[in-house]
Backbone as ProteinMPNN parsed JSONL, in Angstrom:
{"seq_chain_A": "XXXXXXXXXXXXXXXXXXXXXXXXXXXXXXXXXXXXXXXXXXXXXXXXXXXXXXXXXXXXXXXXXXXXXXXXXXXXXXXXXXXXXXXXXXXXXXXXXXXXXXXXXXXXXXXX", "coords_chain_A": {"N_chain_A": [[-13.225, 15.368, 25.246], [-11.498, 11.939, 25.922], [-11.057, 9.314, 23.919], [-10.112, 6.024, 24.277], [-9.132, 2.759, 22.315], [-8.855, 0.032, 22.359], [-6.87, -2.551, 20.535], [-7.251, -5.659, 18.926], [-4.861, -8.55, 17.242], [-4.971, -11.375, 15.334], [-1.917, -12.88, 14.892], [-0.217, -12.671, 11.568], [0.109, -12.114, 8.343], [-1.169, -9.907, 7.115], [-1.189, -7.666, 9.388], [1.02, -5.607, 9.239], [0.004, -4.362, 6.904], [-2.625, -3.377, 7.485], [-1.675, -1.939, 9.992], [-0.426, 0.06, 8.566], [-1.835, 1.858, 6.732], [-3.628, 2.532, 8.914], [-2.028, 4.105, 9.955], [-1.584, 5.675, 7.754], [-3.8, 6.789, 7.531], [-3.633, 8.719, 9.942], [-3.904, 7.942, 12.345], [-2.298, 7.001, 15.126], [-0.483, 4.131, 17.805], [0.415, 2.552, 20.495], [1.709, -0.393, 20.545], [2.272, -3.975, 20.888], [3.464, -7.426, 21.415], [1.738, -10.089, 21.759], [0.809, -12.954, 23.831], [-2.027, -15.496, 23.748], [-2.933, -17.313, 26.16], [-3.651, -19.719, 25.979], [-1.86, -20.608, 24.255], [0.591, -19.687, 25.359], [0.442, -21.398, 27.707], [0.647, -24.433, 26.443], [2.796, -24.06, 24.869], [4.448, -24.094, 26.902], [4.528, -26.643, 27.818], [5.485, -28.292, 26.137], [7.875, -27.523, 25.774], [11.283, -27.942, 27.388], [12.068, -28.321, 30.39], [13.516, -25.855, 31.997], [15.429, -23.831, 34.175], [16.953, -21.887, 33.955], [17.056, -18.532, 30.967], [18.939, -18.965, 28.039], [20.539, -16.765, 25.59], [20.151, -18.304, 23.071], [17.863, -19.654, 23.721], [15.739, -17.76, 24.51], [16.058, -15.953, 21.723], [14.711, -18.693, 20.982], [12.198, -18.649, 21.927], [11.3, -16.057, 21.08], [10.511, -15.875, 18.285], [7.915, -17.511, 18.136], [4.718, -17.841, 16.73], [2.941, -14.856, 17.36], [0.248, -12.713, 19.04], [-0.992, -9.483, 18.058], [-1.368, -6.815, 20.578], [-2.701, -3.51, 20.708], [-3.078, -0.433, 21.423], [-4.82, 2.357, 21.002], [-5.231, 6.433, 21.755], [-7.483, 8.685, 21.563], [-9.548, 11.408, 19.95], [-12.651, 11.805, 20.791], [-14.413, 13.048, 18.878], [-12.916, 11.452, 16.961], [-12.833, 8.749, 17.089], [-14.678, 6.893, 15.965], [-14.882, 7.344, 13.443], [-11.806, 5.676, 12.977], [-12.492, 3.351, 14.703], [-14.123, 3.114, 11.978], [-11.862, 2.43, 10.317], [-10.312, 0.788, 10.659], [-12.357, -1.878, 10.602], [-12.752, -1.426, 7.88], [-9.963, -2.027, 6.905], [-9.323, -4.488, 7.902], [-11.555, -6.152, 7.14], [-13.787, -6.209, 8.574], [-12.965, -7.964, 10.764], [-13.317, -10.632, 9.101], [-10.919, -11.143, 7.016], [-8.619, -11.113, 9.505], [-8.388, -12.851, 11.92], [-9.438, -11.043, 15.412], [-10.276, -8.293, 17.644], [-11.929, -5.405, 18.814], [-12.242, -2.897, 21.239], [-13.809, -0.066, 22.997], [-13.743, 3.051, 25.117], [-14.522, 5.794, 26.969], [-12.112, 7.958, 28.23], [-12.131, 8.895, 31.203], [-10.307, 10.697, 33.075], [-7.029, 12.784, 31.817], [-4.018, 13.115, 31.5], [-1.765, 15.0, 29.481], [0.517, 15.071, 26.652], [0.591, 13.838, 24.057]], "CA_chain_A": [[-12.937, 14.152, 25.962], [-10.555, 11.485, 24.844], [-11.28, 7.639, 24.088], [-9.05, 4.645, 24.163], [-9.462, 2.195, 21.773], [-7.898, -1.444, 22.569], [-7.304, -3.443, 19.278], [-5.963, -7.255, 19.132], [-5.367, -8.997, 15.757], [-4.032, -12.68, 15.769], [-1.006, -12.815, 13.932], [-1.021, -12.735, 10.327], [0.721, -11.188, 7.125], [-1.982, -8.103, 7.001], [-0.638, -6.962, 10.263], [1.741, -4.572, 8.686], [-0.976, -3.571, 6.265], [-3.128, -2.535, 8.791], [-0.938, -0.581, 10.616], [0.575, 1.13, 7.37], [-3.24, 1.975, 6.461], [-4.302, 3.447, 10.142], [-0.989, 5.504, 10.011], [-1.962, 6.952, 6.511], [-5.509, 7.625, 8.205], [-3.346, 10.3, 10.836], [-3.973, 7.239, 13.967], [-1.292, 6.095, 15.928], [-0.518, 4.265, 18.654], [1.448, 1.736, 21.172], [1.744, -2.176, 19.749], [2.824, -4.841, 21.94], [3.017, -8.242, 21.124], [0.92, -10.926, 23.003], [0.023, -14.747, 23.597], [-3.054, -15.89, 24.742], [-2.81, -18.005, 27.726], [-3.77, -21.223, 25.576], [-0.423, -20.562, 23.496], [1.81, -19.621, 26.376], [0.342, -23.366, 28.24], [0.813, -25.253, 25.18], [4.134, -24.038, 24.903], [5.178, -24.505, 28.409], [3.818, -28.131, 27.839], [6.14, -28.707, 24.883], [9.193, -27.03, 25.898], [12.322, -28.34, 27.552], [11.711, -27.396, 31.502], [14.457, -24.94, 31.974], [15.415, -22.81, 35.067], [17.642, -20.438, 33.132], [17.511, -18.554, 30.064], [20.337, -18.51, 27.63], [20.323, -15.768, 24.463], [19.271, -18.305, 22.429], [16.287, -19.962, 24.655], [15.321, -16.382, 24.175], [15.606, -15.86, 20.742], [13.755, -18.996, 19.975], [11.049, -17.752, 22.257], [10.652, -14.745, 20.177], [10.465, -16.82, 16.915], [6.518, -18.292, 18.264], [3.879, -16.678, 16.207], [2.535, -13.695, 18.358], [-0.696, -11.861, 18.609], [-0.451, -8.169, 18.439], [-2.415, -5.73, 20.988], [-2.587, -2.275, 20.431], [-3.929, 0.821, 21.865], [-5.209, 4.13, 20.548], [-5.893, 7.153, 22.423], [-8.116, 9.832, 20.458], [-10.361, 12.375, 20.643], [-13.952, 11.375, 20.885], [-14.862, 13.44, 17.39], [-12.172, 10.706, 16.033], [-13.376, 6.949, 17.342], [-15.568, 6.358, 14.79], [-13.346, 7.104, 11.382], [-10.714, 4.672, 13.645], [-13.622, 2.04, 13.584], [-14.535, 2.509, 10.132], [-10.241, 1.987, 9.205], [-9.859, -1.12, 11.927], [-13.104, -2.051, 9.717], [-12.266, -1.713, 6.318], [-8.702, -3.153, 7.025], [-9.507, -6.213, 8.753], [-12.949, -6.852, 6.354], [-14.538, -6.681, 9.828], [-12.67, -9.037, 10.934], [-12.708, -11.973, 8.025], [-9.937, -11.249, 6.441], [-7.847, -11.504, 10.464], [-9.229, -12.594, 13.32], [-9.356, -9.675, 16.352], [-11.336, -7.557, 17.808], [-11.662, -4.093, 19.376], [-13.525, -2.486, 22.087], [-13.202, 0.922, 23.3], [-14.583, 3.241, 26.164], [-14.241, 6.914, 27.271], [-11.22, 8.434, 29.837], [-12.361, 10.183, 32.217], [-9.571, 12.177, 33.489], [-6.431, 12.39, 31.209], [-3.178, 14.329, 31.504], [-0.183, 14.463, 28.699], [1.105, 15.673, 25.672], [0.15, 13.074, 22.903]], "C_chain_A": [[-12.211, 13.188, 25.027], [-11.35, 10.129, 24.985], [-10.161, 6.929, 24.119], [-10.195, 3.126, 23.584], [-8.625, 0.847, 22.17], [-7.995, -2.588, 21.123], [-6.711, -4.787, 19.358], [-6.196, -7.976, 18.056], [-4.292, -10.129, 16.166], [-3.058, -12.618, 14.416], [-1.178, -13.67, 12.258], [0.148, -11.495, 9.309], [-0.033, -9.74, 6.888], [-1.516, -7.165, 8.303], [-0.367, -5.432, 9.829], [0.939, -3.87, 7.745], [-1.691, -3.165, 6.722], [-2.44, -1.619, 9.524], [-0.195, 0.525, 9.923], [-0.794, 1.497, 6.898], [-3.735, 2.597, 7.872], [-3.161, 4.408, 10.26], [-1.292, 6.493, 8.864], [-3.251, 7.956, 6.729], [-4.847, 8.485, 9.157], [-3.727, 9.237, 12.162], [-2.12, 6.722, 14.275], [-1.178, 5.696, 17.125], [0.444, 3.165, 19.193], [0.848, 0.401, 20.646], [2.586, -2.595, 20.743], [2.542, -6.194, 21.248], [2.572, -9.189, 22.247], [0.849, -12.137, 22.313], [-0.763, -14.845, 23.95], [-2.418, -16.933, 25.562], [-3.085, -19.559, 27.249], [-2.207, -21.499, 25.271], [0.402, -20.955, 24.532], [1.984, -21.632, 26.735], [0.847, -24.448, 27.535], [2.27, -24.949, 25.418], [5.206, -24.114, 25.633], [5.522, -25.961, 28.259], [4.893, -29.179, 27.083], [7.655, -28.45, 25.16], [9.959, -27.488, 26.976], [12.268, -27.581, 29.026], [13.575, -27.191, 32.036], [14.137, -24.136, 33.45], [16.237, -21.684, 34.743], [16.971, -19.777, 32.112], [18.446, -18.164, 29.401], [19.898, -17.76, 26.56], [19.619, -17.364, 23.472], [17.737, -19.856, 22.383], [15.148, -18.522, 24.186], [14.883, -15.96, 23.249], [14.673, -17.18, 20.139], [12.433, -18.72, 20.853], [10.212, -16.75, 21.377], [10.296, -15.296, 18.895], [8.733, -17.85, 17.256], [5.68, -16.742, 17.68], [3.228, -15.757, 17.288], [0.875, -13.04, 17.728], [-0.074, -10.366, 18.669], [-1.873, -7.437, 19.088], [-1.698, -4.333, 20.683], [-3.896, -1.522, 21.339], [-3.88, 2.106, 21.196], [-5.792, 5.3, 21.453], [-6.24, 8.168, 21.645], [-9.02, 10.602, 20.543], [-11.808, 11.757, 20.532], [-14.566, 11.522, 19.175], [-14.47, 12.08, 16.487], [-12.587, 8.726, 16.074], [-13.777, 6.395, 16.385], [-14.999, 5.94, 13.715], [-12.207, 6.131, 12.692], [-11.329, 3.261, 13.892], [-13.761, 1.444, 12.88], [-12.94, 2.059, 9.506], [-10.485, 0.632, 9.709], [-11.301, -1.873, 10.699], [-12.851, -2.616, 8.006], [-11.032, -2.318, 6.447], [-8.377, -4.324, 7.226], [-10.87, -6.709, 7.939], [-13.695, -6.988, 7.319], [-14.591, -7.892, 10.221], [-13.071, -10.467, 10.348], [-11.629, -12.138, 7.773], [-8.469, -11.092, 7.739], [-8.308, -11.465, 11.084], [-8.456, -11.455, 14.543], [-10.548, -9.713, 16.566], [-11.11, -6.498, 18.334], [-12.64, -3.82, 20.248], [-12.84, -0.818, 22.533], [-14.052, 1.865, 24.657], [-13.99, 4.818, 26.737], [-13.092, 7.174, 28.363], [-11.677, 9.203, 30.046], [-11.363, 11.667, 33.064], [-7.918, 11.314, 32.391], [-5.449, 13.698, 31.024], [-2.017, 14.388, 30.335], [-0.082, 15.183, 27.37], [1.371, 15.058, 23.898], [-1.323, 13.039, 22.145]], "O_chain_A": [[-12.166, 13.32, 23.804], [-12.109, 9.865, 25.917], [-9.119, 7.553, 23.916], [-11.254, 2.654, 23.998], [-7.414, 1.062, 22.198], [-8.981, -3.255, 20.808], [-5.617, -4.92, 19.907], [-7.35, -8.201, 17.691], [-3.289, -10.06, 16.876], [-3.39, -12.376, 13.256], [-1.818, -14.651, 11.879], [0.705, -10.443, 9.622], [0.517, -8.695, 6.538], [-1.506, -5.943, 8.155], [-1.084, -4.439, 9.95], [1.144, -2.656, 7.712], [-1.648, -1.972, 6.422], [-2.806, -0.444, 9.563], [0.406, 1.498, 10.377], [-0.521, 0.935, 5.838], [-4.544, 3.479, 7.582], [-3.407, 5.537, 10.684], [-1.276, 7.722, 8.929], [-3.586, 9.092, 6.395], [-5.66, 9.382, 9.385], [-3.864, 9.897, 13.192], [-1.184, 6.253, 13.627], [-1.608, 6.505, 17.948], [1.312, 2.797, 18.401], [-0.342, 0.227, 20.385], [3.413, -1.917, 21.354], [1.536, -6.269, 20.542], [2.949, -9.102, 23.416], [0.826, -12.462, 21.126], [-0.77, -14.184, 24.988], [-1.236, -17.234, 25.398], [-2.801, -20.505, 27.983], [-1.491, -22.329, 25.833], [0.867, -22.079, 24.723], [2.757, -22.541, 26.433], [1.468, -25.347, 28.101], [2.892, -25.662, 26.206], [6.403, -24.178, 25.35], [6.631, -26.42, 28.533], [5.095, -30.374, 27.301], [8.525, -29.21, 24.734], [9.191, -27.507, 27.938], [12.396, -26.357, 29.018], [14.46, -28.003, 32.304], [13.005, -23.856, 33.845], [16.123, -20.602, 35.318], [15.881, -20.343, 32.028], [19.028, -17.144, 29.771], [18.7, -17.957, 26.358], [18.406, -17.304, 23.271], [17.108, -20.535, 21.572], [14.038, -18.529, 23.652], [13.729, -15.533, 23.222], [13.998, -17.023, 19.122], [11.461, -18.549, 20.118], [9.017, -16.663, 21.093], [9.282, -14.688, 18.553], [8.512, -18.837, 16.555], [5.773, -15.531, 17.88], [3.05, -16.403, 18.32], [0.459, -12.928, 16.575], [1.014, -10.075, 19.165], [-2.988, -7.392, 18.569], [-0.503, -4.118, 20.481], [-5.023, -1.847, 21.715], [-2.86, 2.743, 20.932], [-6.914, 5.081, 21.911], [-5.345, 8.657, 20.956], [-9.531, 10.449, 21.652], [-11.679, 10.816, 19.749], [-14.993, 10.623, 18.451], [-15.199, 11.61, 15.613], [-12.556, 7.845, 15.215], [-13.244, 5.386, 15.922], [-14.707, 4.863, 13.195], [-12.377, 6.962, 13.584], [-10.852, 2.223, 13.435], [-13.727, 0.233, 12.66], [-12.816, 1.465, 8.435], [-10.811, -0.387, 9.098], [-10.749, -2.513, 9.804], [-12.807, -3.658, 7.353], [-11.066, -3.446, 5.957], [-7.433, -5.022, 6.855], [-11.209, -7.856, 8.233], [-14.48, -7.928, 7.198], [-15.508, -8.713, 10.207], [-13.137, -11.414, 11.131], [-11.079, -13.172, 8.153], [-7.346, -10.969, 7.252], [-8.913, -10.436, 11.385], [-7.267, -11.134, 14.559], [-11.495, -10.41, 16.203], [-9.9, -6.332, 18.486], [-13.758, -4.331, 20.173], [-11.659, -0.494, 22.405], [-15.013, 1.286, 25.164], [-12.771, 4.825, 26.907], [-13.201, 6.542, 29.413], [-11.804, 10.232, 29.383], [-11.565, 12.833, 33.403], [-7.666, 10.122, 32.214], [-5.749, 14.823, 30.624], [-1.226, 13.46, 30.508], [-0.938, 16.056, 27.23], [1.994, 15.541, 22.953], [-1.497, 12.312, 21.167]]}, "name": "protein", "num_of_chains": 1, "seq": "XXXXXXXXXXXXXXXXXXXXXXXXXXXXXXXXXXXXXXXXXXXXXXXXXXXXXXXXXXXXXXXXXXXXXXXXXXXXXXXXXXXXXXXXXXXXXXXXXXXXXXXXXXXXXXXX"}
């Protein structure tokens, strides 16, 4: 059986060390970046009310610090050691705030 792991770390310079540290551990998986919903508001709140956007509305969009989510899908045997990295990488969570949760698939078809 497989798991899925959901990870979310608030942006931060260890980022990239974390994810260069769960790739050396043999994990990988899909990264996305995210806002929470305070951010986004806030930044609605602040920003210049616009009905377009132009390229660089856009790019300074992308230029607001970001959280990053992530997902892992893995075999059950494997959850744990993917834990103990997200763990040791993050200082359990001191050294970046996050968190993780994870939870069994039940049916699961594919080639990854």
């Amino acid at each position: 059986m497989k798991q899925i792991l959901f990870l979310i770390l608030d942006h931060g310079d260890l980022v990239d060390s974390i994810f260069k540290k769960l790739s050396a551990n043999g994990f990988n998986g899909t990264v996305l970046q995210a806002r929470s919903i305070k951010h986004l508001l806030e930044d609605e709140e602040t920003s210049d009310d616009i009905s377009f956007f132009n390229i660089s509305h856009l790019e300074n969009r992308l230029s607001f610090p970001t959280s990053t989510f992530c997902y892992f899908i893995v075999e059950q045997d494997k959850i744990e050691a993917l834990k103990a990295c997200i763990r040791e990488t993050t200082g359990s969570f001191k050294k970046i705030k996050g968190a993780f949760f994870s939870y069994p698939i039940d049916d699961f078809e594919g080639s990854f």
